[in-house]
Structure formats: C-alpha cells, structure tokens
Z-matrix of the N, CA and C atoms (Angstrom, degrees):
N
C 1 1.449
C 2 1.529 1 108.67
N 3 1.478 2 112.79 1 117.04
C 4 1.644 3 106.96 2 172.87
C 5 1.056 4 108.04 3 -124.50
N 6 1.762 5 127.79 4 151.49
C 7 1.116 6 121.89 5 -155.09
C 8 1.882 7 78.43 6 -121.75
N 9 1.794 8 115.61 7 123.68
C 10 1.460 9 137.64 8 -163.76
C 11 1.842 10 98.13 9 -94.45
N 12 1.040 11 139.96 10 106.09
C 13 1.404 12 136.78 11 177.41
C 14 2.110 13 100.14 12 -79.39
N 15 1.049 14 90.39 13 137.50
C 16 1.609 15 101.48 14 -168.31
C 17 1.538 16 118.25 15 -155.62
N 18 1.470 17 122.34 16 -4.68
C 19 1.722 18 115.65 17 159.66
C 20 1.850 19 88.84 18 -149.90
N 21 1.442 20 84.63 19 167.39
C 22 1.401 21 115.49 20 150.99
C 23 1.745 22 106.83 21 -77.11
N 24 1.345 23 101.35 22 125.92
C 25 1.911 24 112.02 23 176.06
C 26 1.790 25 94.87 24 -52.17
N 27 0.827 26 118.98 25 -25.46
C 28 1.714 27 120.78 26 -164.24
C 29 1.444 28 106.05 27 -91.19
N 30 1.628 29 133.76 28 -25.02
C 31 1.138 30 139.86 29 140.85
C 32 1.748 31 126.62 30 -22.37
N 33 0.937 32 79.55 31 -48.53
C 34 1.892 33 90.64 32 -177.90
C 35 1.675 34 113.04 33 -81.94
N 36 0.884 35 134.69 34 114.35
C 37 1.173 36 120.13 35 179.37
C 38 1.583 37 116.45 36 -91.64
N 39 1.125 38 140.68 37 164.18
C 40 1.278 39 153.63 38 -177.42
C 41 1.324 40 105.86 39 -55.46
N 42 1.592 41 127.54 40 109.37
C 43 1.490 42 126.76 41 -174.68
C 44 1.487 43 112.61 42 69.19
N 45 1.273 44 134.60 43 16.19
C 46 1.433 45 147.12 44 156.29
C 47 1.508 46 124.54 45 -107.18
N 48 1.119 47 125.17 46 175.69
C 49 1.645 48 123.92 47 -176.69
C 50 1.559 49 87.61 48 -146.21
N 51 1.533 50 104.68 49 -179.09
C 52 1.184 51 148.52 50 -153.87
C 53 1.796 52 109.32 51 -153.99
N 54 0.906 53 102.70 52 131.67
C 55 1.780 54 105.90 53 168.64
C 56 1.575 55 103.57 54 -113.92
N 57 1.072 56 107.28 55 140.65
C 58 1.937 57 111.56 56 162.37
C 59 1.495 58 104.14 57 -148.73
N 60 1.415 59 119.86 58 160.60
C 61 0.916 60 137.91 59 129.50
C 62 1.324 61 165.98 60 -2.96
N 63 1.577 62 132.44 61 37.07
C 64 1.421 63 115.14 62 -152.03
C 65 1.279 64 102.96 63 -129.72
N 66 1.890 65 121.80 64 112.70
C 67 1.734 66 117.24 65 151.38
C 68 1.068 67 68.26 66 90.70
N 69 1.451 68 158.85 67 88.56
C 70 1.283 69 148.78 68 139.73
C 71 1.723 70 122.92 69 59.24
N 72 1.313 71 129.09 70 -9.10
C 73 1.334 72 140.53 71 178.66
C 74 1.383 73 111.74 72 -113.32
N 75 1.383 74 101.92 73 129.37
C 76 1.820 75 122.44 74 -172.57
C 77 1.232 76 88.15 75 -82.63
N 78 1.850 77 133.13 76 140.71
C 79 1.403 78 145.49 77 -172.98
C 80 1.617 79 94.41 78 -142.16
N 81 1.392 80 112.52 79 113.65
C 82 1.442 81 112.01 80 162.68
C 83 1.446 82 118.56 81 -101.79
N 84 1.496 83 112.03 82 136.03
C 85 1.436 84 121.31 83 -163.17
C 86 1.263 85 109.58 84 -109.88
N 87 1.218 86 117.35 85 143.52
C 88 1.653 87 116.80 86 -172.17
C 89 1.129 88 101.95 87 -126.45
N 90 1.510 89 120.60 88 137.48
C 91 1.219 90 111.35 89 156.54
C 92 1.838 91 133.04 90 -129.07
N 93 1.256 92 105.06 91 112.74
C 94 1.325 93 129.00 92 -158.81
C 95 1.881 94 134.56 93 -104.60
N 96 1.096 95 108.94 94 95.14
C 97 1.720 96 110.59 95 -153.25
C 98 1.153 97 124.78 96 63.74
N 99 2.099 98 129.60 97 35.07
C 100 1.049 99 169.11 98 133.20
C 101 1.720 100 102.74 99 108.74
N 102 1.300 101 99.23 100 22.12
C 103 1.662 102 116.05 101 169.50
C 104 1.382 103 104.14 102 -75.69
N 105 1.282 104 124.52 103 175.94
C 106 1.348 105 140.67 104 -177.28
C 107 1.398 106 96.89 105 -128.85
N 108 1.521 107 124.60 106 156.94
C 109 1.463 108 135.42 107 144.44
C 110 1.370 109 111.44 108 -155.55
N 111 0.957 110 97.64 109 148.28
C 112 1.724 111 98.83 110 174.43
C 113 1.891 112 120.66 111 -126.81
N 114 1.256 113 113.27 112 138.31
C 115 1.402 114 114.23 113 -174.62
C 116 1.427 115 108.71 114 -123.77
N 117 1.692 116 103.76 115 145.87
C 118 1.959 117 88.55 116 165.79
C 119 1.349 118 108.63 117 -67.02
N 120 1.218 119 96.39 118 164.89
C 121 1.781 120 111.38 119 176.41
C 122 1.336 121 104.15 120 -110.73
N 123 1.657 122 95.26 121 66.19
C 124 1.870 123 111.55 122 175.34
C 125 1.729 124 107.48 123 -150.55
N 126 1.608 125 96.90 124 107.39
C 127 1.581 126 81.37 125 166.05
C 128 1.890 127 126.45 126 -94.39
N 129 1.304 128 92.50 127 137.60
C 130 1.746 129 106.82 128 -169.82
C 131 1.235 130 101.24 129 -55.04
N 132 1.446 131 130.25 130 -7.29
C 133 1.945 132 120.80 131 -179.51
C 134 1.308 133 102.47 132 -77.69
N 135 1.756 134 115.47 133 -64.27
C 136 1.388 135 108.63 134 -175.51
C 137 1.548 136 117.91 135 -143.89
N 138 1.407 137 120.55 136 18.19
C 139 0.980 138 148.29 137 143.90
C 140 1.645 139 102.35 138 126.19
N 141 1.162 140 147.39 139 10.03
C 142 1.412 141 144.43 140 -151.86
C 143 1.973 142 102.31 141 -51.45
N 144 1.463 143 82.93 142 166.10
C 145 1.830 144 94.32 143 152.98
C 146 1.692 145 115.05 144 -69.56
N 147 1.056 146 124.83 145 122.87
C 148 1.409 147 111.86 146 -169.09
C 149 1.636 148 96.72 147 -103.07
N 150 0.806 149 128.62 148 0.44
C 151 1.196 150 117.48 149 -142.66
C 152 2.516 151 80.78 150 -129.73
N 153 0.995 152 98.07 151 -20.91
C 154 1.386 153 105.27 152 142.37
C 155 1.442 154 133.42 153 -53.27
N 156 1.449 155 105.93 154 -33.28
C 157 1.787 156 113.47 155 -175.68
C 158 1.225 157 99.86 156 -65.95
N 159 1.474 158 87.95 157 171.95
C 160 1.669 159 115.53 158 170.65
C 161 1.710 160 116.91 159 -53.59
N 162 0.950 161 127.73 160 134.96
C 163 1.780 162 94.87 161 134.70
C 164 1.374 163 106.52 162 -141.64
N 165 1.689 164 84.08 163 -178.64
C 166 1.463 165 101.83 164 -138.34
C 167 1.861 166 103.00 165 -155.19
N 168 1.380 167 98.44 166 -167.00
C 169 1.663 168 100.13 167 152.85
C 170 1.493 169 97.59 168 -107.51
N 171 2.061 170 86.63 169 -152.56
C 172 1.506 171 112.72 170 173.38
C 173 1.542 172 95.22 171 -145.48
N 174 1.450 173 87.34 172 168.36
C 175 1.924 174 108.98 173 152.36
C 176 1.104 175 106.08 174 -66.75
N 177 1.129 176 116.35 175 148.75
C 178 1.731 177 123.73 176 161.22
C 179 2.054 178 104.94 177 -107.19
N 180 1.373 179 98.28 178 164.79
C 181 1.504 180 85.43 179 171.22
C 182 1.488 181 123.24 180 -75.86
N 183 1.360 182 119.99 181 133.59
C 184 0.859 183 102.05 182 -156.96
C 185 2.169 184 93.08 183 -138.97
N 186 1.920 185 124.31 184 -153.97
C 187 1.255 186 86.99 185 -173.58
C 188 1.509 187 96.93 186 -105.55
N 189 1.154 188 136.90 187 -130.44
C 190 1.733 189 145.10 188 166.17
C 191 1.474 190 99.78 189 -64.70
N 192 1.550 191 114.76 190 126.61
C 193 0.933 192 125.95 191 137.74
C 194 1.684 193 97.99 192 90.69
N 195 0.996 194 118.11 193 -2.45
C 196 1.403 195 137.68 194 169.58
C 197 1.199 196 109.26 195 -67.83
N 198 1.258 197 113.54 196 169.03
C 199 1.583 198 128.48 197 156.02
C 200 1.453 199 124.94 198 -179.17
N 201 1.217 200 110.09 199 98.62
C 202 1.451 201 117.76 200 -177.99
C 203 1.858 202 102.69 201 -90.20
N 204 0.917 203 110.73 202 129.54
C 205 1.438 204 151.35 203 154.76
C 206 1.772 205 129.10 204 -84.64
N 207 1.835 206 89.11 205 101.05
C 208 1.310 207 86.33 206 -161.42
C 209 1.606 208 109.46 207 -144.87
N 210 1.422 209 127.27 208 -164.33
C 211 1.733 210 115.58 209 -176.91
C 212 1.702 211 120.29 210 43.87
N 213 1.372 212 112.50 211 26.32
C 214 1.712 213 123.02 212 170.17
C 215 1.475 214 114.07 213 -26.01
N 216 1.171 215 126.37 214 93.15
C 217 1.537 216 111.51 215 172.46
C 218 1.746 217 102.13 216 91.06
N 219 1.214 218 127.71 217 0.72
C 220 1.252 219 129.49 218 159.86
C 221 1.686 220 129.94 219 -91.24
N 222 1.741 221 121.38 220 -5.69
C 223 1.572 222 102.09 221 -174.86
C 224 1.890 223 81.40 222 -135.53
N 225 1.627 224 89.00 223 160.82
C 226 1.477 225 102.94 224 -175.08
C 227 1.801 226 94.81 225 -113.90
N 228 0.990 227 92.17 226 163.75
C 229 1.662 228 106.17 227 177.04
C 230 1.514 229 115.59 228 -154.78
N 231 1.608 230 99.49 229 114.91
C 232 1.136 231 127.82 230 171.30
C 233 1.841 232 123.29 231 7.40
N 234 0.911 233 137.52 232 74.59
C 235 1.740 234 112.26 233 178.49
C 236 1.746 235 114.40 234 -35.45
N 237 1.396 236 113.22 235 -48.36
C 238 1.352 237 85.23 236 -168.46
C 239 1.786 238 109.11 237 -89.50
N 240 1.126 239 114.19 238 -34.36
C 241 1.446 240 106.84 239 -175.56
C 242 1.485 241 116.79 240 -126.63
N 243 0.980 242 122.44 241 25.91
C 244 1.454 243 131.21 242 161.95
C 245 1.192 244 118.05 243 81.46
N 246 0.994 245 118.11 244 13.55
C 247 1.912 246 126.44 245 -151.92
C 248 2.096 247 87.09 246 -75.18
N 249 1.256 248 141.10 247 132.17
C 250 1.030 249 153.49 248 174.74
C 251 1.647 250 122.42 249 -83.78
N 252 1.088 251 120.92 250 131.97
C 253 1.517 252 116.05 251 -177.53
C 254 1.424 253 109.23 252 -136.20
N 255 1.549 254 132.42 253 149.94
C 256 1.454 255 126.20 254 170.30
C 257 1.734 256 97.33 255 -85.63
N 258 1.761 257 111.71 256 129.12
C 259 1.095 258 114.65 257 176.22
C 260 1.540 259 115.74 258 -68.23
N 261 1.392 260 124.61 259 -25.49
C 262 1.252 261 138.24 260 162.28
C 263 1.614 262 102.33 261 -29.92
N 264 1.246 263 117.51 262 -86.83
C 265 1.697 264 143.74 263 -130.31
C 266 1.504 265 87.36 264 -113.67
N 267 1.317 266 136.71 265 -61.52
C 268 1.524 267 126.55 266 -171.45
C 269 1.529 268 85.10 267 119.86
N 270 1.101 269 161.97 268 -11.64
C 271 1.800 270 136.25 269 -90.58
C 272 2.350 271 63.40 270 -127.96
N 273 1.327 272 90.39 271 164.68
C 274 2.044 273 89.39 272 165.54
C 275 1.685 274 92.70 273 -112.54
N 276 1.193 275 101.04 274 142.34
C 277 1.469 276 117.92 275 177.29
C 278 1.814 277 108.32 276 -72.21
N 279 1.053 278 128.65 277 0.32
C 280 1.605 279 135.58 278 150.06
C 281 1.062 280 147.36 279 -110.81
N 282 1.700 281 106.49 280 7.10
C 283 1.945 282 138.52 281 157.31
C 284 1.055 283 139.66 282 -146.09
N 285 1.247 284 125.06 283 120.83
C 286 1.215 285 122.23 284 174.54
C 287 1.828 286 125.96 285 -59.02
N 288 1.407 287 89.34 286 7.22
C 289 1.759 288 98.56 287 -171.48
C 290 1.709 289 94.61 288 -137.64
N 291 1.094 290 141.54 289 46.52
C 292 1.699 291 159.83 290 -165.73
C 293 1.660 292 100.02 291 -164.72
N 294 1.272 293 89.67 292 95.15
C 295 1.881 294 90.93 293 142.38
C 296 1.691 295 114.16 294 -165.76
N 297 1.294 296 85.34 295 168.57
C 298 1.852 297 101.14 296 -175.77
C 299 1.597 298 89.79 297 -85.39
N 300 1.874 299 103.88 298 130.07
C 301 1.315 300 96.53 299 152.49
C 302 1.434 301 144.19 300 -67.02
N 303 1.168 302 112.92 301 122.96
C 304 1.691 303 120.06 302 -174.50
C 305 1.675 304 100.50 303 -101.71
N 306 1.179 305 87.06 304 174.56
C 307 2.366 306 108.35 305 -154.94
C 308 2.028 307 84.82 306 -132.24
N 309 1.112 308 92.28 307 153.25
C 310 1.496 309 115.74 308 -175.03
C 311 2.307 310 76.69 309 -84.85
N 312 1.021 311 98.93 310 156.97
C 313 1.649 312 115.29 311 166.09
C 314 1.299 313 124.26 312 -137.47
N 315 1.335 314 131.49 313 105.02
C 316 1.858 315 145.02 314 167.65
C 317 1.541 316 111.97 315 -75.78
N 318 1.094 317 107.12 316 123.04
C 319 1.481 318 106.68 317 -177.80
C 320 2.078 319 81.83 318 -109.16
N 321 1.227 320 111.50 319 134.48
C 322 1.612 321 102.69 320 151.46
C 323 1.131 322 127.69 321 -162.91
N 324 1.270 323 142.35 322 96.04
C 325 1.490 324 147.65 323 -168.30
C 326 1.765 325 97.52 324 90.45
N 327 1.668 326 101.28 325 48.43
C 328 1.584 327 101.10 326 159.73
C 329 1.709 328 113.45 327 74.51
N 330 1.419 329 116.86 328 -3.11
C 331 1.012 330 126.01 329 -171.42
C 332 1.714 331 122.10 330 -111.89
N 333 1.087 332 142.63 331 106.71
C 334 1.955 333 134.76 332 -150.04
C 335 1.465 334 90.56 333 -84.34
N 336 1.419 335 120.73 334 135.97
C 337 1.479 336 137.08 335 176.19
C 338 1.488 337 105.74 336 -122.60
N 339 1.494 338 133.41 337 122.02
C 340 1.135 339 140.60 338 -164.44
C 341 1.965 340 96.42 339 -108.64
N 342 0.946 341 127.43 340 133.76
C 343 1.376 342 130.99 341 -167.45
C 344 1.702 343 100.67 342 -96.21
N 345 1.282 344 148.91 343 149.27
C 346 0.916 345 163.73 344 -122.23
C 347 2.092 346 121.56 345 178.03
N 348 0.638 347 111.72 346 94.63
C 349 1.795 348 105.09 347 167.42
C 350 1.616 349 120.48 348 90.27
N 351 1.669 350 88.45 349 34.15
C 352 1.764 351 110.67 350 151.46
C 353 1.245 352 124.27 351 -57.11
C-alpha cells in the first residue's frame, strides 16, 4: 500500500474536483463538506470521462407525489449516458453490482495522498 502525493489540499476547492494523473490512470478528486474522495475518470458502461459529468443530487425514495431532494453535490452523472454514481462510495445509484472505482484519500501536512496497491 503506498500513499501517491498529487495536489496541494488548497487546489481543490470546496464542491469542485481536480483530475491528475497516477501509474497511467486519470483519478478525479472531489472535494465535498471539506472531505476528500477520489474516483477514476472511467465509466464502467462505455468508458467516458467521468469526472466530465454533471454533479448534482438525487431523489430519494420517497411517498406519491413527494419528492425529497437529497446528496447536494454528492453523485456524478455520466457525460455520455447518464449512468449516476455516489462520488463518496463509487457505488451507481441503479446497482448493487455497478460502480466507479474509488481510492482511499490522505490529506497530511496540507498535501492530498491518493492510496494505491490494496
């Protein structure tokens, strides 16, 4: 397990990401309620920039005619086909067997460390 140093913590801005570089794989980093996460910038449908998508929230379940509105600034969605992911977890918000791979993230002495060879 090596932990890869790759931004300044001050790089990222609050509800923005960053893309870099690491070992041949583009990793886009988000940073969200002054948390870090990081995702590849590959979607598992047909390979897009993921880190190109939207984000956004979702609906949550909710009852008739309802609509709760929720995860603000937490799920990405696909550029080319919309396919949805929690930027948190990677997990897709329509399978339990769909997700974007996500990286453990070290922030330490101001500096973002992306973890590698779990």
């Amino acid at each position: 397990m090596a932990v890869h140093i790759v931004l300044d913590a001050a790089d990222v801005p609050e509800g923005g990401h960053a893309v870099v570089e690491l070992q041949g794989r583009e990793i886009g980093i988000y940073r969200i309620g002054g948390h870090y996460y990081a995702l590849n910038n590959y979607c598992p449908h047909q390979g897009a920039p993921m880190c190109a998508g939207y984000v956004s929230g979702t609906t949550m379940p909710s009852d008739v005619y309802e609509y709760e509105y929720a995860k603000k600034g937490e799920i990405i969605r696909c550029p080319w086909h919309g396919w949805e992911f929690d930027i948190k977890t990677g997990k897709s918000l329509f399978s339990d067997k769909v997700r974007v791979k996500s990286y453990e993230v070290r922030v330490t002495d101001g500096k973002i460390g992306i973890v590698l060879g779990k």
